[in-house]
C-alpha positions in Angstrom: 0.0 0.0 0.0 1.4 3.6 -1.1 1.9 6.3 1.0 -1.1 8.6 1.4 -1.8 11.7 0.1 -1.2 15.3 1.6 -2.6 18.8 0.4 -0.4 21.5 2.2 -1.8 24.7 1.6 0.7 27.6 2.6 0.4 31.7 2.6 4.0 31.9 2.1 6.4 30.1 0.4 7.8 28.1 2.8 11.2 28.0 1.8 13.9 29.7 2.8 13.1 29.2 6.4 14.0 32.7 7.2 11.3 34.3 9.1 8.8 33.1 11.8 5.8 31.6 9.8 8.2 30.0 7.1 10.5 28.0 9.6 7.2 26.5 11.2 5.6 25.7 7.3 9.1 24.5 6.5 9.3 22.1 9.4 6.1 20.5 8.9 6.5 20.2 5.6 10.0 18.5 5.5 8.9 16.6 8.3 5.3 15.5 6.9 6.9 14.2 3.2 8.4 11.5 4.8 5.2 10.0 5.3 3.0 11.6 3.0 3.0 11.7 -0.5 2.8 16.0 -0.4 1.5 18.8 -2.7 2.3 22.1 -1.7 0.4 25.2 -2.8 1.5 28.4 -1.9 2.0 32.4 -2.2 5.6 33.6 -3.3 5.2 37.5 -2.2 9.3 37.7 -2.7 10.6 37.1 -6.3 13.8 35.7 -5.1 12.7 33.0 -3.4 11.6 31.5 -6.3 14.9 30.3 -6.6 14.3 27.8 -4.1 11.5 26.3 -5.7 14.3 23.4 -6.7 14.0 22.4 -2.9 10.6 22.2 -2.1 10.1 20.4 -5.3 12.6 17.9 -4.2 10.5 16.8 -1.0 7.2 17.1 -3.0 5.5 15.5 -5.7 3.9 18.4 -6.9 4.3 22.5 -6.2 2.3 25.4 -7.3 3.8 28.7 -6.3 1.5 31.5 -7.1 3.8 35.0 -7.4 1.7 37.5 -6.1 3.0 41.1 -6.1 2.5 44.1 -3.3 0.2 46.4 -5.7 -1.8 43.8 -7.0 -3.0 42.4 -3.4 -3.6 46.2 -2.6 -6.0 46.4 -5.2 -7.7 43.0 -4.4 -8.0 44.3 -1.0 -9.8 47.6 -2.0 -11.8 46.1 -4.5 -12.1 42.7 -3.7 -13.1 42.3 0.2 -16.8 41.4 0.5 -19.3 43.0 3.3 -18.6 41.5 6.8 -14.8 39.9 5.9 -11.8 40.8 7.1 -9.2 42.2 5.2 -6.7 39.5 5.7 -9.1 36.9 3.3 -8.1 39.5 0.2 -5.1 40.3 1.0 -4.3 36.4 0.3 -6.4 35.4 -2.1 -4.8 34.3 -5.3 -7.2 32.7 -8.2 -4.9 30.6 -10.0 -4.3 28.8 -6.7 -7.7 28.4 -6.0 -8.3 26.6 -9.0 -5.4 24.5 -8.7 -6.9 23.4 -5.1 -10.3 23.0 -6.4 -9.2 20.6 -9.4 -6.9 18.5 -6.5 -10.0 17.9 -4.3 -12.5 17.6 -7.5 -10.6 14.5 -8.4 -10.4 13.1 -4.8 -6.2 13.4 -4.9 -5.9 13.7 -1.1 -6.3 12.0 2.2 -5.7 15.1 4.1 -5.4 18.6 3.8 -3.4 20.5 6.2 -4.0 24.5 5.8 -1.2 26.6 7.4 -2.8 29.7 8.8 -6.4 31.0 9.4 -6.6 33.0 5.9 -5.4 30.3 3.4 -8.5 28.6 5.2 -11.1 29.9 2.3 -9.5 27.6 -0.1 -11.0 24.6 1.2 -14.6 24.9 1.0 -16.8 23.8 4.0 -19.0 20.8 3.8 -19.4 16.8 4.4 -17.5 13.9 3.1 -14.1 14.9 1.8 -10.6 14.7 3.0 -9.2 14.8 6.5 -9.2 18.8 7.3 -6.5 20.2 9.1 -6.3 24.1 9.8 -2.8 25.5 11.2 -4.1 29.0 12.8 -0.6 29.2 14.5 -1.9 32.1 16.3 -5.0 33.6 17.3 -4.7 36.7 14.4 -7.9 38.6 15.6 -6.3 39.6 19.2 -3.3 40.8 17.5 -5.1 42.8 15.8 -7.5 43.6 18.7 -4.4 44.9 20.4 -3.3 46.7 17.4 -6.7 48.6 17.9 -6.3 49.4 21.1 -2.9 50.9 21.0 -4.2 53.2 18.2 -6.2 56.3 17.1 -8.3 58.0 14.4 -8.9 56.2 11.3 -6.4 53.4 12.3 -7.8 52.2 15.1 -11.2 51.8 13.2 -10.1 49.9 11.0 -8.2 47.2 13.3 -10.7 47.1 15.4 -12.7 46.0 12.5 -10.3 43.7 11.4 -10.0 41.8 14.6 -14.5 41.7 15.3 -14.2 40.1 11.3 -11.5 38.0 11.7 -12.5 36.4 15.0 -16.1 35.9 13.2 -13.9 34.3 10.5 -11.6 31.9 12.9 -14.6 30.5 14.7 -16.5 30.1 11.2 -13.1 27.9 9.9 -12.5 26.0 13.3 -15.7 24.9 13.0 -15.3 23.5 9.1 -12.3 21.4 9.7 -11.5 18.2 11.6 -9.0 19.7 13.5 -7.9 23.4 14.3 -4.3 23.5 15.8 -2.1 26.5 17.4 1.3 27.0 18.1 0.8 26.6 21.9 -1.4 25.7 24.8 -2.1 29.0 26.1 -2.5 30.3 22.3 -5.4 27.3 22.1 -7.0 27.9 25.7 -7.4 31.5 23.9 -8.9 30.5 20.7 -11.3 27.7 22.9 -12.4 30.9 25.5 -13.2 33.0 22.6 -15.1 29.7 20.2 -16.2 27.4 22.7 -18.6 26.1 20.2 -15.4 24.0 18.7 -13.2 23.9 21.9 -13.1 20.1 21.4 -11.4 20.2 18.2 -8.8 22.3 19.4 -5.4 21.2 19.6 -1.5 23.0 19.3 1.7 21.9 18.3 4.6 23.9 19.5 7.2 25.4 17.7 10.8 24.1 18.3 14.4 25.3 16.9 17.0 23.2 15.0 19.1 22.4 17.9 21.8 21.0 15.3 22.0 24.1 13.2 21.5 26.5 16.2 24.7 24.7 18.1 27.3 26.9 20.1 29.7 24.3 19.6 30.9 25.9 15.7 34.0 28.6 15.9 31.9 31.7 14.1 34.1 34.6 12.9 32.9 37.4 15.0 30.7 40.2 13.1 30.9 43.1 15.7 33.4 45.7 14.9 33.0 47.4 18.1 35.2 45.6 20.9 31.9 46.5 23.5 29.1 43.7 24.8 26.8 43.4 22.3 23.3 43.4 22.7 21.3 41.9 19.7 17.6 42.0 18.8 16.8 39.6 15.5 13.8 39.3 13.5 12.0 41.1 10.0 12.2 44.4 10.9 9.3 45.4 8.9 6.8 43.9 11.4 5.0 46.1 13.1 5.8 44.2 17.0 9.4 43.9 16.2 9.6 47.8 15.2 8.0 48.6 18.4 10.1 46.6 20.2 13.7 48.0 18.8 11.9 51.3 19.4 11.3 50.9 23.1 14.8 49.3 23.8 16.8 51.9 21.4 14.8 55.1 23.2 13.7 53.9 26.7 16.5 50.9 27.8 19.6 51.6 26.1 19.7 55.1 27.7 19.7 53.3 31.3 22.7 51.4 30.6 25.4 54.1 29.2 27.2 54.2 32.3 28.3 50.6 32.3 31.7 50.3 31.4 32.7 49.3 28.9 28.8 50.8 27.4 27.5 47.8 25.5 26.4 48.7 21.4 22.7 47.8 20.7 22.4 45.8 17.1 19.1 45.4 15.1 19.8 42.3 12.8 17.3 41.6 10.0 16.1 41.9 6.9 13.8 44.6 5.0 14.3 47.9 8.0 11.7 50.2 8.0 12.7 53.6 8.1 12.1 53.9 11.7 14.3 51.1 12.3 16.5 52.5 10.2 16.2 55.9 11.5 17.6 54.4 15.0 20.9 54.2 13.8 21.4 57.7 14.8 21.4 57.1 18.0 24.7 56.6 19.8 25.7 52.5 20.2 22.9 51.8 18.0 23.5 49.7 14.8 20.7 48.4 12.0 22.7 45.6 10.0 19.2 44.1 7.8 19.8 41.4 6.3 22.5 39.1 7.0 23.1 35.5 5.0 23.3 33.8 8.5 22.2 34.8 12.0 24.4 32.3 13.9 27.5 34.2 14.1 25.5 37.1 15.5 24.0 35.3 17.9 27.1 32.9 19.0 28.9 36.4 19.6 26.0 38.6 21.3 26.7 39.0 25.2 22.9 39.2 25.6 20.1 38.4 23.2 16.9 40.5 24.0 13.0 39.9 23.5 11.3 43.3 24.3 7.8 42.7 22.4 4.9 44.3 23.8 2.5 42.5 20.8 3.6 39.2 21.1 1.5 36.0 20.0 2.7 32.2 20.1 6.2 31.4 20.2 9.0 33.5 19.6 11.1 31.5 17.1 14.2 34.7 18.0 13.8 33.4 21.7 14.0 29.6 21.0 17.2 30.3 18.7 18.9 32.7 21.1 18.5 30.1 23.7 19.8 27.2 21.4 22.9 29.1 21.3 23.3 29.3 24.9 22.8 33.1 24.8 21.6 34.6 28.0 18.2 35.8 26.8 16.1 38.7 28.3 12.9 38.9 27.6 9.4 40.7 28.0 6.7 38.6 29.7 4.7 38.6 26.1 8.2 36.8 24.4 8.1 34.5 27.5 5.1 32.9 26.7 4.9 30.0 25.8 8.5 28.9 25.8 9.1 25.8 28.0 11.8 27.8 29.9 12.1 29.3 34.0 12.1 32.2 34.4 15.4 33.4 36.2 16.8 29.8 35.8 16.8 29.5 31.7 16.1 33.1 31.1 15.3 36.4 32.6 11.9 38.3 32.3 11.6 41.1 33.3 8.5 44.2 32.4 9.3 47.4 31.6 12.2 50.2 30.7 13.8 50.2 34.1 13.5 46.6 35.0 14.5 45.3 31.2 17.6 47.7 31.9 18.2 46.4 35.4 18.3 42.7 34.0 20.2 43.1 30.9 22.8 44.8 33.2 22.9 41.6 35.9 23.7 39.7 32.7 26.7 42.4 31.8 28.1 42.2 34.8 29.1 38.3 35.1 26.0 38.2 37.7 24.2 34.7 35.9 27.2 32.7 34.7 25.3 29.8 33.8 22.0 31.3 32.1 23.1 30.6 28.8 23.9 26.9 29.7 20.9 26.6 31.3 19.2 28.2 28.1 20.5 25.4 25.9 19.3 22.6 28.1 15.9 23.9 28.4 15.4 24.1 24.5 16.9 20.8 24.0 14.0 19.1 26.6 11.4 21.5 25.6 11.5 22.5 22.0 13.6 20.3 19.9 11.4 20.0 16.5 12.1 15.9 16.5 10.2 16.0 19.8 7.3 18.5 19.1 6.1 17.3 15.5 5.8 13.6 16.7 2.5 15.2 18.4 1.2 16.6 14.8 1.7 12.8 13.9 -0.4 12.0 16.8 -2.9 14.8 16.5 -3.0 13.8 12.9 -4.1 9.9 13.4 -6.3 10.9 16.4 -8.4 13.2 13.9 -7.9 10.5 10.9 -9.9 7.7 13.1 -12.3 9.9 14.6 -13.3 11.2 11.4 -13.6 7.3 10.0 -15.5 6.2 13.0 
């Protein structure tokens, strides 16, 4: 008997594995092919990661990769969002794709479908019979959004707040159509099951976890700070609106607290595609904006202190879980801290606030935890190696295969 079949719908290419939502989809996907026979359907919103079409077509039988450009989804937003839905459905809707899903399941290709994230969700159309559904919300979208609203004002905050009333509507509409609806952690599912407790049963999560080979302090990296002072290192896209805020906050409010440690530590902002008020932080003094960067070990393996200062967090933060794989003394915000399997003030500090995220990162500078990072390490290789948290999608997955054929 052959392998079954797997319909893996993604709203990003999920190769590289370069950002937050694509190292989850990549994981999944490279771990799912070796029991699955796969298609993969996805967006490519970046032309040049077309040129790693070659690898996902090595672990799949078939890939569609629908380019989809900045200006065109703008005007599919405007134009194309229907009364009552959010944004977000528009925004990712692609029709070649659709019809490329729509001919797999009209032919009955597939024993399962897994859908990663809540908006790829409208290409699976609701109803009996059918394959196995599997949505991947990863996070609960609408209370990002919901917070979003609340931070904001004037026109802005009208129109997030309308996002987040639609999109929840639309997240408890689409847990309810599929067999299974997982997120990326417990507390992100007890949120989703509080707010839908219509479908709380079918709730689920699978944690994200780091490459604890690749992610190894154990390789000589050539150091990439030219300044011979601690460095303090902050990595993620640094076009995201949470991340922004974050660098913000540490580069205006905490790095000010700590210029009379001697020698002053140098603040770095590594990753790709700055905005220009990341960019504009350069300007301040010990404050450096690298963007992109081919690898973020050495940056990491070299950092006296990794920080975590989100104030919009949701999930798990895949810049926490790497920090810590390279036993990097990691301080973080209590939003960052959730959800990783880590102590706090035994595997990491937390710590709330300008003056207290100031107070920590200098304990750390001063010698004062000598065996943070170490401890760091250990608790991502018991909590979040990806070997260890994707044998519970297997689990999840034959739960929901023999409930649905009972």
């Amino acid at each position: 008997m052959g392998k079954p079949r797997l319909l893996f719908l993604a709203h990003r290419i999920p190769y590289p594995p370069d950002k937050g939502e694509k190292i989850r989809a990549w994981h999944m996907l490279e771990h799912l092919a070796r029991d699955w026979v796969v298609d993969l359907g996805c967006l490519v919103d970046d032309p040049a990661d077309a040129q790693h079409l070659p690898v996902l077509r090595g672990c799949c039988a078939a890939v569609y990769a629908a380019p989809v450009t900045r200006n065109g989804r703008i005007a599919r937003t405007l134009f194309g969002t229907r009364p009552g839905e959010p944004l977000s459905l528009a925004w990712f809707r692609e029709p070649g794709l659709a019809r490329w899903v729509r001919a797999g399941l009209g032919a009955q290709r597939y024993d399962a479908v897994l859908v990663y994230s809540s908006a790829m969700a409208t290409y699976v159309p609701p109803g009996p019979g059918g394959p196995l559904r599997i949505l991947d919300m990863v996070d609960v979208d609408s209370e990002k959004w919901r917070a979003y609203a609340a931070s904001a004002g004037g026109p802005k905050r009208l129109v997030w707040a309308r996002e987040a009333r639609t999109l929840l509507a639309f997240e408890r509409r689409a847990a309810a159509q599929f067999d299974r609806t997982l997120l990326v952690s417990a507390q992100e599912a007890q949120t989703l099951a509080a707010l839908a407790p219509e479908v709380a049963s079918r709730i689920d999560w699978v944690e994200n976890g780091v490459d604890v080979e690749r992610f190894d302090p154990k390789y000589d990296w050539p150091d990439p700070f030219a300044a011979a002072s601690p460095a303090i290192i902050f990595t993620g896209t640094m076009d995201y609106r949470p991340n922004i805020e974050a660098v913000s906050f540490f580069a205006t409010e905490v790095m000010p607290r700590l210029v009379s440690l001697l020698p002053a530590p140098h603040f770095h902002i590594v990753g790709a595609s700055p905005s220009p008020a990341v960019r504009a932080l350069a300007e301040l003094p010990r404050v450096h904006v690298t963007g992109g960067v081919p690898d973020m070990r050495p940056y990491l393996a070299h950092a006296a202190v990794a920080v975590a200062p989100l104030r919009i967090a949701r999930g798990i933060q895949n810049k926490v879980l790497e920090a810590m794989a390279m036993a990097r003394p990691v301080v973080a915000s209590p939003e960052a801290h959730e959800g990783v399997r880590a102590v706090a003030g035994r595997d990491l500090l937390v710590a709330d606030g300008a003056e207290a995220m100031a107070a920590a990162v200098t304990r750390v500078l001063a010698g004062r935890t000598p065996d943070l990072g170490a401890a760091a390490r250990t608790a991502v290789l018991a909590g979040h190696d990806w070997k260890a948290t994707l044998k519970r999608l297997d689990d999840i997955l034959d739960a929901a295969a023999r409930m649905k054929a009972a």
